[in-house]
C-alpha positions, 0 to 999 in steps of 0.5 A: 630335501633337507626338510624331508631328511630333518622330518626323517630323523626328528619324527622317529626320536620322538615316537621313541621318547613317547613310547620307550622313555619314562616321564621325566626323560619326557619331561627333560626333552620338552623342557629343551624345545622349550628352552632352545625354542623360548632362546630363540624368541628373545633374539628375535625380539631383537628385531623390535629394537628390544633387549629382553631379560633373556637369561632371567627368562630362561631361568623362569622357563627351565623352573616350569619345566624341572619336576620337583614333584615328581623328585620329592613327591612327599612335597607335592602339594607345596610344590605345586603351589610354588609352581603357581606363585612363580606364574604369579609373581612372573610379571612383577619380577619382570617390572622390577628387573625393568628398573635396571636399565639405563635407558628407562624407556627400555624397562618396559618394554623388554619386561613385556617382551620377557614375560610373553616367552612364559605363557607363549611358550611354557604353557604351550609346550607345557600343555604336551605334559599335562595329559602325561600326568593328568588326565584319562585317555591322556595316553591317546591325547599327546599322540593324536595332538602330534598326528593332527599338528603334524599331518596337518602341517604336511598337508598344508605344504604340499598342497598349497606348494603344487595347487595354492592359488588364494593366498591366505595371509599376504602380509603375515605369510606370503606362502600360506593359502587357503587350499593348503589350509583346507587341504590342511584341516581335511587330512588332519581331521581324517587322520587324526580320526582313523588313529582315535578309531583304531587305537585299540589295535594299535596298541594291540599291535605295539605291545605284541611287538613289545614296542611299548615299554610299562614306564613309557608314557604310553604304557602297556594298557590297551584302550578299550573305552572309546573317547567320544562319539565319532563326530566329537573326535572329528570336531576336536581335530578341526578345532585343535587343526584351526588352532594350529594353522592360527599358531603357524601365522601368529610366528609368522607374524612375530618374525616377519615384524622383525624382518626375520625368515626364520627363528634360527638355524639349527633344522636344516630345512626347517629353520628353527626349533621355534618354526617347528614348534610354532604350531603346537603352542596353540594346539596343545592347549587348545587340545588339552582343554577340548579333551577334558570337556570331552572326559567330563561329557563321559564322566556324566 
């Protein structure tokens, strides 16, 4: 039930983000997954019997995630190039920091440690921005990520509660099973479709109802160009599913390896912001990529 509540009141404030709030509100909510979700890593990394660098981290993640592009935009390109030299420099920053333990054997490992909550988790939540700010389409993309991750995750719940038998990954997750991820990877893929094909009326409908605000991310324009053939969005939604459930099962790894049920407690029935999360870091990127293969196939 507590799970159920939780979904009830997150959902909605998302989709309302999404849809009502400018880009850098977007931004800044991201950046709070990012960092509550990156906090929680670190403690349980703890579990391996390491002290990451845990506050320098975060410091590196919150960087990623402030849009001084977008504060002084006459710096852009600078800006963007500091962007990547911070990803650059990450690693060795991390090695150098090694150096402060007293325990020498210690350094490298919590370096390694450290550095892995950047790209595990930066770029995996950061990816949800990237369409935002990038790419055509992008305003299908971010809500057709959420719909497969989401859907899919239910599905998998649900079905492999009532009607899973085959358990699927024993020592990583004693609960997952093949028929929810079956289950899992159908419904996404039929929902995620049905969005993609309707979305014109969608957004019809919601700017009508004046849902969708002009500084949202969303916007106001109703998509009229289809993004691919209907087999293409069924592929990229089975694809951007697997790498979801793939997700699930690698954070299901880390905390099992560290004797840990969940990556905290601030979602009532739902653990952590990072059990929540965990899908979407594989997803997001995967999604990104497929989806600009996909706009520069119809770009030809």
């Amino acid at each position: 039930m507590k799970r159920v509540l939780t979904a009830i009141i997150l959902i909605p404030l998302i989709l309302i983000a999404i849809f009502r709030a400018p880009i850098w509100v977007l931004t800044g909510m991201v950046a709070v997954f990012a960092l509550l979700a990156a906090y929680e890593f670190l403690e349980i990394c703890k579990g391996y019997g390491v002290r990451p660098f845990k506050w320098f981290t975060l410091v590196l993640l919150a960087l990623l995630f402030v849009p001084f592009e977008m504060l002084l935009p006459q710096y852009a390109r600078i800006i963007n190039f500091g962007y990547i030299a911070l990803t650059v420099l990450a690693p060795f920053l991390m090695l150098a920091l090694a150096m402060s333990r007293k325990e020498l054997r210690e350094g490298l490992p919590a370096a390694a440690l450290s550095l892995i909550a950047l790209p595990y988790i930066g770029i995996g939540l950061g990816a949800t921005l990237i369409p935002v700010k990038s790419l055509p389409f992008g305003n299908l993309l971010i809500t057709f990520l959420l719909i497969v991750v989401w859907s899919g995750d239910i599905f998998a719940y649900y079905v492999g509660k009532n009607l899973g038998r085959r358990k699927m990954a024993p020592n990583i997750s004693p609960n997952k099973t093949w028929e929810g991820a079956v289950a899992s990877l159908v419904g996404s893929a039929a929902l995620g479709t049905f969005f993609l094909a309707n979305a014109p009326a969608v957004w019809a409908g919601l700017t009508r109802m004046h849902f969708i605000a002009a500084q949202s991310v969303l916007g106001t324009t109703i998509p009229v160009h289809a993004p691919a053939e209907i087999w293409k969005v069924i592929m990229m939604a089975l694809v951007i599913n697997i790498a979801a459930q793939v997700g699930d099962l690698v954070e299901s790894m880390i905390k099992r390896g560290a004797n840990v049920k969940d990556s905290g407690r601030l979602l009532p029935g739902h653990g952590g912001v990072l059990d929540r999360v965990d899908a979407l870091l594989f997803a997001a990127p995967v999604g990104v990529l497929l989806f600009i293969i996909i706009n520069l196939h119809l770009a030809r």
